[in-house]
C-alpha positions in Angstrom: -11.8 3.2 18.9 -13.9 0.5 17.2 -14.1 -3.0 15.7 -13.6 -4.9 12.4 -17.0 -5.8 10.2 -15.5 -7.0 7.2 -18.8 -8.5 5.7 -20.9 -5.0 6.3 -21.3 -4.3 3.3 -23.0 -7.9 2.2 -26.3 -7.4 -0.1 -27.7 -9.4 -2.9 -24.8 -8.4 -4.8 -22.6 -10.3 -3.0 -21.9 -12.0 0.8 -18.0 -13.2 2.0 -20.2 -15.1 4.8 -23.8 -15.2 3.4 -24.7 -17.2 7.4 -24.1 -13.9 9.2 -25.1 -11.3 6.9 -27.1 -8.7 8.2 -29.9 -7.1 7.0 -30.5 -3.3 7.3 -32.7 -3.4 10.2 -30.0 -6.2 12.2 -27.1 -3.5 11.0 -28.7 -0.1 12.3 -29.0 -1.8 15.8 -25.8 -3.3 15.6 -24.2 -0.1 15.1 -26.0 1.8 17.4 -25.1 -1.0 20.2 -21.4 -0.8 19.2 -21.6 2.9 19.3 -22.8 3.2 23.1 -20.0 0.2 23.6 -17.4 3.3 22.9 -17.0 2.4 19.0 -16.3 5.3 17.0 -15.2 3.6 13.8 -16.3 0.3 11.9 -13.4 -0.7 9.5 -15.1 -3.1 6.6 -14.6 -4.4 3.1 -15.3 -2.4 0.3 -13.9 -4.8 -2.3 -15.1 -4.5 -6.1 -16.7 -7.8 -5.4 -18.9 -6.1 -3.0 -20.0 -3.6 -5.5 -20.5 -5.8 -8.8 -17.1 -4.8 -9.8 -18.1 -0.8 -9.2 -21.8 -1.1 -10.7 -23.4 -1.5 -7.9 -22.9 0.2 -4.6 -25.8 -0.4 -2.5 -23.8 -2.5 0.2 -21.3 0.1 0.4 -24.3 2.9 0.6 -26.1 1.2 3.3 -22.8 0.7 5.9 -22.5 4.6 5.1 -25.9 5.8 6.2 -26.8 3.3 9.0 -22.9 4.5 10.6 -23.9 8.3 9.6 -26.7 7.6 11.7 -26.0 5.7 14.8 -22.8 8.6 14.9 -20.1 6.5 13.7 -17.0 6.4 10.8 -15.9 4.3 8.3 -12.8 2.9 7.4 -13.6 1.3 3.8 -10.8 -1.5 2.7 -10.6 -1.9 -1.3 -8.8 -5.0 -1.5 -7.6 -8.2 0.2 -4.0 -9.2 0.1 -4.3 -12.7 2.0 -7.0 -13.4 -1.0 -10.6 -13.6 0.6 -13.8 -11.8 -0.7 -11.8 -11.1 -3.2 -12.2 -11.3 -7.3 -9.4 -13.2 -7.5 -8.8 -16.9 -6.6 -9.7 -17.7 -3.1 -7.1 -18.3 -0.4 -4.0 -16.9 -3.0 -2.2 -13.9 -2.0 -1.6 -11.0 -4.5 2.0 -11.2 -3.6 1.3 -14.9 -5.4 -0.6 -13.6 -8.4 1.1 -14.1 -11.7 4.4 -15.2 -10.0 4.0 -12.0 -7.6 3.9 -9.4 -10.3 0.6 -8.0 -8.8 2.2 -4.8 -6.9 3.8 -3.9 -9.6 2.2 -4.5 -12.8 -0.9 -6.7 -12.0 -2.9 -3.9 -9.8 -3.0 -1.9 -13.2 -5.2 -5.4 -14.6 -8.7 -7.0 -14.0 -7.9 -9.2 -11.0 -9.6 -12.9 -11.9 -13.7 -12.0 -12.5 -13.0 -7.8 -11.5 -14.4 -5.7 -14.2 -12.0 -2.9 -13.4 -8.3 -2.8 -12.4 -7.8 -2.3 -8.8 -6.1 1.0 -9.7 -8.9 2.3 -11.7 -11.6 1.0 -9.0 -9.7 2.6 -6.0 -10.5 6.2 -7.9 -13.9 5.1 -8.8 -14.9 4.4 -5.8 -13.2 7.3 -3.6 -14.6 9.5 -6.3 -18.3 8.2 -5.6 -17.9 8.7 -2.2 -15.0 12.0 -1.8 -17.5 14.3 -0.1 -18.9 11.4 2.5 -17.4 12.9 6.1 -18.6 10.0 7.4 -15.7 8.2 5.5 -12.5 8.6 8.2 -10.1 7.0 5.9 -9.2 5.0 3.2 -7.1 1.3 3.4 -5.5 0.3 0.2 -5.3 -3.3 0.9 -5.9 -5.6 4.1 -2.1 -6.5 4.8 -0.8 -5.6 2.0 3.0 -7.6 2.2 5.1 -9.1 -0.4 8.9 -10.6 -0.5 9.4 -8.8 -3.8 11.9 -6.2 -3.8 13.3 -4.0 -6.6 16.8 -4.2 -7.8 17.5 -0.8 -5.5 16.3 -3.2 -2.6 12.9 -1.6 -2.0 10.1 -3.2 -1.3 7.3 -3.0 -4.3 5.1 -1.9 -1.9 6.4 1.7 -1.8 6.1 2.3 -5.3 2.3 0.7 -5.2 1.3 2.8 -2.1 3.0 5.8 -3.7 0.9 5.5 -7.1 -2.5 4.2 -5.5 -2.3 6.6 -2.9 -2.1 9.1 -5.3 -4.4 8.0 -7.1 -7.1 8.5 -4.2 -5.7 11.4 -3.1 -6.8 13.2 -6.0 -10.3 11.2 -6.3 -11.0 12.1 -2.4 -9.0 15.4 -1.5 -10.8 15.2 1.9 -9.9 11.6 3.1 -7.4 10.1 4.8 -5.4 7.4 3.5 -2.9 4.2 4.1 -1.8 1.4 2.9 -2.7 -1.2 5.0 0.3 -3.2 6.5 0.6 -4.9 9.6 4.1 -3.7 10.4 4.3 -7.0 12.8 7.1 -8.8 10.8 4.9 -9.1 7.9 7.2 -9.2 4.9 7.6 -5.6 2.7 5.9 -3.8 5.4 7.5 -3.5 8.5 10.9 -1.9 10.1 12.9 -0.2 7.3 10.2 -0.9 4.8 7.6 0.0 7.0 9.0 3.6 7.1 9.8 4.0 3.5 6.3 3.1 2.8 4.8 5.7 5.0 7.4 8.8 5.1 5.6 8.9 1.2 3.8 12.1 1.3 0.3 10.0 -0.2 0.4 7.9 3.2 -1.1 9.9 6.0 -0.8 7.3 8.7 0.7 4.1 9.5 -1.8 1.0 10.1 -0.3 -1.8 11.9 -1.9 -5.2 12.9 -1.4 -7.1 16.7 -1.6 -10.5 15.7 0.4 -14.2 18.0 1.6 -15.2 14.0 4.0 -12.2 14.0 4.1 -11.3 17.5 2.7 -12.9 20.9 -1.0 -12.8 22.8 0.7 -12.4 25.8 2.8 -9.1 25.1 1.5 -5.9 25.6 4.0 -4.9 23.3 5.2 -7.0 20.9 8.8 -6.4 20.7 9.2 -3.8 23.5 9.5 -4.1 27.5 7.0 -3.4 29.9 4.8 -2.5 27.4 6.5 0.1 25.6 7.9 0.3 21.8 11.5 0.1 21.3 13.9 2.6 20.7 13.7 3.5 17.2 17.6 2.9 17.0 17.1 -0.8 18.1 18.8 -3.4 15.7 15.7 -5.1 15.2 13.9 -2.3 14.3 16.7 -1.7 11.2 15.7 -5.0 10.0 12.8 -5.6 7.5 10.8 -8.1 9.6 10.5 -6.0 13.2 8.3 -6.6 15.6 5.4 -4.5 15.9 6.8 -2.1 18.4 9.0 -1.0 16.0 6.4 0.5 13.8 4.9 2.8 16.9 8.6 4.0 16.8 9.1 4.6 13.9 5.7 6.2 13.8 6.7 8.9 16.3 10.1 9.5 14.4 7.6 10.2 11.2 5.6 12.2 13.0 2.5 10.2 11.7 -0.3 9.0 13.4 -0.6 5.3 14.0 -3.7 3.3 14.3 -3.9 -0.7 15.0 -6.1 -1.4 12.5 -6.6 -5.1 13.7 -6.2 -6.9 16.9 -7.5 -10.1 17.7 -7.2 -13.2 20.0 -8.7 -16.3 20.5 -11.1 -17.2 23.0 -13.3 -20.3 22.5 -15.5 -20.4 25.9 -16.2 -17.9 28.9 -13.3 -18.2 30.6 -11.0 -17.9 27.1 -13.1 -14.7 26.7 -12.0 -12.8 29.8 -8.5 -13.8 29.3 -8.7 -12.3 26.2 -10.4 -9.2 27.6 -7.5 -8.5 30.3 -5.0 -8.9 27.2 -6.6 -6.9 25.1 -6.8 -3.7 27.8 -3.4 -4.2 28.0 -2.5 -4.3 24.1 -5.0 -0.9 24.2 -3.7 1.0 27.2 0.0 0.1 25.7 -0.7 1.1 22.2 -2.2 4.7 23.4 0.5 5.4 26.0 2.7 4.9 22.7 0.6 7.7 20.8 -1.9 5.5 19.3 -4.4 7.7 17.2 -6.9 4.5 16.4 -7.4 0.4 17.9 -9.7 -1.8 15.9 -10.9 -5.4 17.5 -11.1 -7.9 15.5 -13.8 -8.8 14.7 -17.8 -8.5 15.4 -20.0 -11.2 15.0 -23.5 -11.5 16.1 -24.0 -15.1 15.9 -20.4 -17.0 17.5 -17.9 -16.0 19.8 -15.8 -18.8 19.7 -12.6 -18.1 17.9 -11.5 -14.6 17.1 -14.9 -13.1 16.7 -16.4 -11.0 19.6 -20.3 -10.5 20.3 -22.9 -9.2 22.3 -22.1 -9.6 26.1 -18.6 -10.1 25.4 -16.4 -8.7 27.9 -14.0 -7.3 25.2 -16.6 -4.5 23.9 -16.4 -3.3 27.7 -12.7 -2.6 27.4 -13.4 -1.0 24.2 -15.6 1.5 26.1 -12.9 1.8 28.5 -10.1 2.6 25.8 -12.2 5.1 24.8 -13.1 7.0 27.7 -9.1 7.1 28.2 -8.2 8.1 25.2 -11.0 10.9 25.1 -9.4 11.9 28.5 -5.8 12.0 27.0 -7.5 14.4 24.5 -8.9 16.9 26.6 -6.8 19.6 28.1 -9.3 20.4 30.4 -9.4 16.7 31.9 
């Protein structure tokens, strides 16, 4: 269990939101106070923007040591595919980069002011950290999804999560790694793509997102009943934009792990808060009972809670305890 950070690893290198960076004191406490919430994982950005295009690691160092030491793991993301905090032009998709050549050629390139490719970063950078434990896995790209297909009628994405996962692979022997979809709908990375992406033996789980633009708030399940996946022989879960259930499905027919990498919902005042609570305990209790290995909440903020971000006090970090507990229960023959 844990939450989203993205800007954790903000120094004087470089900030995505410079207004809520944290400094290393205001980062050890917030970890330690998101560890005894029930957090066991803080996913963040480790873009080559963050790290002076892989000269300068320091922010990525210090989100290392202050979770090695408030008891917490690390899920490092090397690159952005809506386009933010990244080297390349902000607010444009890779999958609109050089008229969407990026997964297939254009990863191999210096994205816009990157000093490296992102192909020759993601081994620089899993190399530098390969014998970290406190590294639980690796994500490619932050919804990674693209309408490009090849001429056999694959998505580009399996070829790009097939090379780049090889890639780390054999910088980092020890991690974990995945792409990076959310298998909601998402174009190139859910249903039928979904699984051709991750039955490749370089993927070692499938990441999924819960978001209302691909699926709904108000379902426990997106595209199941009574807050359970479909059938992994339902029609829509053939197609290539399935609902989100699908991918626990198909997940189980894998026999991968799956972990929601992101979930988030609005709230914008108290009440919006707890309503957002109830729904997300029953998003969490819905994706574990469908074998869920990891749930992420987006996304921590210490300053506003209005919108998608969640804070101190905020009822949601309760129901991450809770998940928690559960899911520590479910692991436990003895329980």
């Amino acid at each position: 269990m844990g939450v989203n950070l993205y800007d954790a690893a903000a120094s004087d290198v470089y900030s995505c939101n410079p207004a809520g960076r944290l400094t290393d004191v205001e980062l050890a406490a917030t970890f330690e106070q998101l560890r005894e919430k029930g957090a066991g994982v803080v996913r963040f950005w480790a873009f080559q923007s963050y790290t002076e295009g892989g000269r300068d690691f320091s922010g990525v160092d210090r989100v290392l040591r202050a979770a090695e030491d408030a008891g917490l793991r690390v899920m490092p993301v090397l690159e952005d595919g809506p386009g933010d905090c990244s080297t390349g032009e902000e607010d444009v998709p890779l999958d609109q980069v050089e008229s969407d050549s990026w997964y297939t050629e254009g990863y191999r390139e210096p994205l816009g002011t990157a000093r490296l490719s992102f192909r020759d970063y993601a081994a620089l950078v899993a190399e530098r950290y390969a014998d970290e434990p406190v590294v639980a896995a690796w994500t490619l790209v932050n919804e990674a999804e693209t309408p490009r297909r090849t001429s056999e009628d694959r998505s580009v994405l399996v070829s790009f999560a097939q090379d780049v996962g090889a890639v780390v692979h054999e910088a980092a022997p020890h991690h974990l790694v995945t792409l990076g979809t959310q298998g909601n709908g998402a174009p190139g990375g859910s249903g039928t793509d979904l699984r051709e992406v991750y039955e490749l033996p370089e993927m070692d789980f499938v990441e999924v997102h819960d978001w209302a633009f691909y699926g709904d708030d108000e379902s426990a399940m997106p595209g199941g009943e009574a807050g359970r996946p479909p059938s992994v022989d339902d029609a829509r879960c053939r197609r290539t934009d399935a609902p989100v259930g699908c991918a626990f499905a198909i997940a189980a027919e894998l026999g991968k792990p799956l972990v929601v990498g992101e979930v988030g919902i609005t709230a914008q005042d108290e009440r919006g808060r707890e309503r957002r609570a109830r729904l997300l305990a029953d998003k969490g209790r819905a994706a574990l009972d469908a074998g869920a290995s990891g749930y992420l909440l987006w996304h921590w903020s210490r300053e506003d809670t209005d919108g998608y971000d969640i804070g101190p006090g905020d009822p949601a970090l309760d129901v991450l305890g809770e998940l928690a507990r559960t899911a520590e229960e479910a692991s436990d023959p003895s329980s």
